[in-house]
C-alpha positions in Angstrom: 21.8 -32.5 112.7 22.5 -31.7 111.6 21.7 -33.5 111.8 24.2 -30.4 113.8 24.4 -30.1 111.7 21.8 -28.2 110.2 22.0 -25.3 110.3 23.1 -22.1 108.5 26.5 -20.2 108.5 27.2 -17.1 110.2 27.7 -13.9 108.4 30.0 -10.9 108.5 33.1 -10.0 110.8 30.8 -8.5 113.0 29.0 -11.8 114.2 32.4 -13.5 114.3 33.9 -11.1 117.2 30.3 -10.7 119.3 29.8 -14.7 119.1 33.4 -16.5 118.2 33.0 -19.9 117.8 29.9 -20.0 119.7 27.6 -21.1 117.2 26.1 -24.3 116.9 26.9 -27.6 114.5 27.4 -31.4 114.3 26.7 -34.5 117.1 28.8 -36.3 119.6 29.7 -37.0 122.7 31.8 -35.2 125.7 33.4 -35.7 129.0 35.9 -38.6 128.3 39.1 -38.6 126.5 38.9 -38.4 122.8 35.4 -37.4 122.7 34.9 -34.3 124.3 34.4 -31.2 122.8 37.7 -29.3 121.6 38.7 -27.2 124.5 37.5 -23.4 124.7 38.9 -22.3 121.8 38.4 -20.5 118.8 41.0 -21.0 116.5 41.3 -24.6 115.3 43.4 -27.5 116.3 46.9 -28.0 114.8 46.9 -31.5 114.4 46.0 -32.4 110.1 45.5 -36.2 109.3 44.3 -35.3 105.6 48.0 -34.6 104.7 49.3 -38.4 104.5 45.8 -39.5 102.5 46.9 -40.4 99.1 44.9 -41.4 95.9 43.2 -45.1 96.1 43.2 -46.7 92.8 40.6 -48.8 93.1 38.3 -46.7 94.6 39.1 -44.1 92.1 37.9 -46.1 89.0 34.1 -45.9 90.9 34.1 -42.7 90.0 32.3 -42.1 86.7 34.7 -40.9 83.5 33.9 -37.7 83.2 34.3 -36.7 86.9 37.9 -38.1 87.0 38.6 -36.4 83.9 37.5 -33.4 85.2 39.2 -33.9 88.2 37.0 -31.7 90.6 34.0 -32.0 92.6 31.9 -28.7 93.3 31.0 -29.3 96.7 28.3 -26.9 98.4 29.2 -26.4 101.7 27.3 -24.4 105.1 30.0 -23.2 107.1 30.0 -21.0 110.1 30.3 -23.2 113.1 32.3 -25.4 115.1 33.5 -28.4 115.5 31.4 -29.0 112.1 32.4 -26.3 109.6 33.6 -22.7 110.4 35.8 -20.3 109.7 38.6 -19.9 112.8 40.2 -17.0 111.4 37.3 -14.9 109.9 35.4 -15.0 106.6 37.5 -14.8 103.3 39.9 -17.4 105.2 40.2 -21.0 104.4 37.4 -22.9 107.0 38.3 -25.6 109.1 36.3 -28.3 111.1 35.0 -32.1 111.1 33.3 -32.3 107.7 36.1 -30.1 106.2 38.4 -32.7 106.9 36.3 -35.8 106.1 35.3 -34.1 102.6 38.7 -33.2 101.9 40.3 -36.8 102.7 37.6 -38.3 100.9 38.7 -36.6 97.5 42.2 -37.2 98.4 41.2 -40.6 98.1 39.1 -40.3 95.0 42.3 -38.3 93.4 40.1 -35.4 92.7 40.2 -31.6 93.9 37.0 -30.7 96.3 36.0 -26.9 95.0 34.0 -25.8 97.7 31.4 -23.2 97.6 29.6 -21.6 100.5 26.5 -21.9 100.4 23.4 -21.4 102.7 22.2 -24.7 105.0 19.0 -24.4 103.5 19.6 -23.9 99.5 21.8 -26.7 99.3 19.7 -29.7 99.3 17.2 -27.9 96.6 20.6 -27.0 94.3 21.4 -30.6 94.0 18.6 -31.2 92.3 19.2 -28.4 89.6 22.9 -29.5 89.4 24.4 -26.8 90.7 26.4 -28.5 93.3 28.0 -32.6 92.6 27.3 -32.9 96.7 26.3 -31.2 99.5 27.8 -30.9 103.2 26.5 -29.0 106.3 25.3 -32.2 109.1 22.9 -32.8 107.0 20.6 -35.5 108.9 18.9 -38.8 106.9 15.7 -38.8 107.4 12.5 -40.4 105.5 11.6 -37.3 103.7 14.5 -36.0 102.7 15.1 -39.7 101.1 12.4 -39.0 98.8 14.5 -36.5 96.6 18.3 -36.8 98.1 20.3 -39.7 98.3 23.0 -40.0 101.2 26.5 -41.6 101.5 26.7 -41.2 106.0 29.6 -40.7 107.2 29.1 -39.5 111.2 25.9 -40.6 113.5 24.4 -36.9 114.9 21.1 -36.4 116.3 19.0 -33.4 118.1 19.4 -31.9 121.3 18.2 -29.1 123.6 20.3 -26.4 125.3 19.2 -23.3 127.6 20.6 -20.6 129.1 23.2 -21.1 132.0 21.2 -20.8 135.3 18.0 -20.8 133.8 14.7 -22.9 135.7 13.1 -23.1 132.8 14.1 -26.4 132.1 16.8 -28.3 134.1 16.4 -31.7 132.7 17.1 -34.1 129.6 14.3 -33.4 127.5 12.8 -36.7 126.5 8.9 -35.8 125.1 8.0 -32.4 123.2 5.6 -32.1 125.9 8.2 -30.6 128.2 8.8 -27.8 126.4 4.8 -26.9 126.5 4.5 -23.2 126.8 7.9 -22.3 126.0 9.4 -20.4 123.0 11.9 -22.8 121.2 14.3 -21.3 118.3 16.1 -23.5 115.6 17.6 -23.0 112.5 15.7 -22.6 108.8 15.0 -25.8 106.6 16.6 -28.1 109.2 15.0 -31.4 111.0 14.6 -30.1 114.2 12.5 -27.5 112.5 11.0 -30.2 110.6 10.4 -32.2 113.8 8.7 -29.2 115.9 6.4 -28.5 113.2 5.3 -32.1 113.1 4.4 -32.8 116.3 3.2 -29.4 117.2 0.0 -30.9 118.4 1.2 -32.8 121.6 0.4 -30.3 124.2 -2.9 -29.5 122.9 -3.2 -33.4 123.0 -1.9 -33.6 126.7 -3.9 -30.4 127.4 -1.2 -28.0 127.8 -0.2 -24.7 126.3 1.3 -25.2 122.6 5.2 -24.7 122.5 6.4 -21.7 120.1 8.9 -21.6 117.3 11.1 -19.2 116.2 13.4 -19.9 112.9 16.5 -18.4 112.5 18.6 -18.3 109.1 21.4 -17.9 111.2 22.7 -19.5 114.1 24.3 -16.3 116.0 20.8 -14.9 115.8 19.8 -17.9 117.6 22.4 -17.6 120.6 21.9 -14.1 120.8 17.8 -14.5 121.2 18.8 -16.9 123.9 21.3 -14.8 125.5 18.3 -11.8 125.5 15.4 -13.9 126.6 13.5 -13.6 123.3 13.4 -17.8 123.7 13.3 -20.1 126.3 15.6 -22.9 124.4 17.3 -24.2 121.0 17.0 -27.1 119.5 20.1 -27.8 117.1 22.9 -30.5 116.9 24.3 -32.6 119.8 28.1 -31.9 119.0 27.3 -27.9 118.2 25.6 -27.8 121.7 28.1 -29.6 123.6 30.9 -27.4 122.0 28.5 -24.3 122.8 27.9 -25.4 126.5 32.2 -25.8 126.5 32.6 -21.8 125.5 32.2 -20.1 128.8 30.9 -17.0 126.8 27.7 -18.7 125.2 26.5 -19.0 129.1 24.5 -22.1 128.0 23.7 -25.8 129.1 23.3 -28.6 127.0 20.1 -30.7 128.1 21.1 -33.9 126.5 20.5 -36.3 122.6 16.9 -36.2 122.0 17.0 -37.9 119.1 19.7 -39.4 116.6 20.1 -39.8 113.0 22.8 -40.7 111.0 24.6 -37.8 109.1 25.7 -38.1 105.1 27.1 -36.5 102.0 23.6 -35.0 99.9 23.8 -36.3 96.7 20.3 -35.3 93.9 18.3 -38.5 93.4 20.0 -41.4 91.7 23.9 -40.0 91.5 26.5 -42.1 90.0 28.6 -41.1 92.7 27.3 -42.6 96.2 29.6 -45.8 95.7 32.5 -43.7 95.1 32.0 -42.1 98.2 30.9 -44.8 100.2 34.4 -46.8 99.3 36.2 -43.5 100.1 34.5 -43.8 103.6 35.3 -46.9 104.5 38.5 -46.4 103.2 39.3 -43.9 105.8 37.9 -45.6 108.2 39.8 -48.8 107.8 43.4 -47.1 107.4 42.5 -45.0 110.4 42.5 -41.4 109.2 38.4 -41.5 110.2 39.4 -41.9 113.6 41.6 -39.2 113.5 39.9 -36.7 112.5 37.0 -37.1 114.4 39.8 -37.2 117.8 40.9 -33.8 116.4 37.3 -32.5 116.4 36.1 -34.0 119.4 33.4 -36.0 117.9 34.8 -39.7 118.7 31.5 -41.0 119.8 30.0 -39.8 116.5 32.0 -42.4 114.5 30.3 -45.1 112.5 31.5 -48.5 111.7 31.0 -48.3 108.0 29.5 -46.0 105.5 25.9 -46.7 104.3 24.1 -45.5 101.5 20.3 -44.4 102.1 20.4 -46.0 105.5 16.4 -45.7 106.7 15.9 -42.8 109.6 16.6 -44.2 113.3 13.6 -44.2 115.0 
């Protein structure tokens, strides 16, 4: 996550036809009504609850002067991949998916324009910081680390998860220790937590006496399927939802091996912004007038939701 997030968008028309809507993204849950992933499709749903959101007065005035007289946010945003953030009819057209939606409500609600900018999972975090972007989007996951020098307004729960390729006996279970995947080749996207997490705890099967797991990065997550798809690894590691909405397209030819691990999923903001209250109230907001629940019905994502926003939450352990 990802969080699913996590993860980096795909490039070019070419990627688009070999692997449509077959990359990976954001968390949740499947298999029941309302939270499964959103058919095998992969042009987007029809139904639009941001239309009806209208401008909140009093969450408006948290936003500071000069951002309401500008009247725009520059969001940087990783798109390539559903139900998170992708582009349904190719690149150069407008995207669609879960944090789409939720971004664009939430500055419905704040009375100000979102100007979005596509950007690479792994630059946007570091651009806050420099000011190039007022927030970030792209399932990006809360952790301890990344607290140090990004604050976070959450507005999904996400976590990690494990898929393989369909039919493979490799692995055929949840995986619920790093020690299972001893000996295997594991790929996951650049600068993301499950990249973060492998790396960390790389020493468990030379601790339990096993051969050491490998990892491959990929700066995009088409690369990943496709090094899946050819054998060149034995599993990914990305985002529950992405993987669940993979596992759904009967061209990925992939199973979905279960959550490893959650964490909650937030708006980037650099170190100390005056805007996390603004967004927090828009949140909460959406969630108490019911256009939260929508959304995340429309994307599949239902048993993502949170009860209310949070700012700088500590990472679930």
């Amino acid at each position: 996550m990802n969080i699913r997030t996590i993860s980096t968008r795909l490039r070019g028309t070419a990627a688009l036809v070999l692997l449509p809507a077959l990359a990976l993204t954001a968390c949740g849950s499947g298999g029941t009504a309302g939270t499964g992933p959103v058919g095998a499709q992969s042009s987007a749903p029809t139904d639009d609850p941001v239309t009806a959101v209208r401008e909140v007065d009093s969450v408006a005035a948290l936003l500071p002067a000069d951002v309401r007289k500008a009247g725009t946010l520059r969001i940087g945003s990783s798109i390539g991949f559903p139900p998170g953030a992708y582009y349904p009819d190719g690149p150069g057209k407008p995207p669609a998916g879960q944090d789409i939606d939720i971004t664009d409500a939430v500055a419905k609600v704040l009375g100000v324009k979102a100007v979005r900018q596509d950007a690479s999972f792994e630059t946007i975090l570091p651009a806050l910081g420099s000011g190039k972007y007022d927030v970030g989007t792209g399932n990006f996951g809360v952790t301890t680390q990344r607290l140090k020098t990004v604050d976070f307004v959450t507005y999904i729960n996400d976590g990690q998860g494990f898929a393989v390729k369909k039919g493979t006996t490799t692995l055929k279970k949840k995986v619920t220790d790093l020690t299972q995947l001893c000996g295997l080749t594991i790929g996951t996207g650049a600068g993301t937590t499950f990249e973060t997490t492998l790396t960390a705890q790389k020493d468990v099967c030379a601790k339990a006496g096993k051969k050491p797991y490998e990892v491959k990065v990929y700066s995009e997550n088409g690369a990943t399927l496709t090094a899946l798809q050819q054998g060149r690894i034995d599993v990914i590691m990305s985002t529950i939802n992405g993987l669940r909405y993979q596992a759904s397209q009967p061209a990925a030819q992939t199973a979905f091996l279960g959550e490893y691990h959650r964490l909650d999923v937030g708006f980037a903001f650099k170190k100390g912004s005056p805007l996390t209250k603004a967004f927090q109230a828009a949140v909460n907001e959406l969630i108490k007038d019911g256009t939260y629940a929508r959304i995340l019905k429309k994307w599949g994502t239902t048993a993502s939701a949170i009860d209310t926003s949070q700012i700088n939450p500590p990472e679930h352990t």
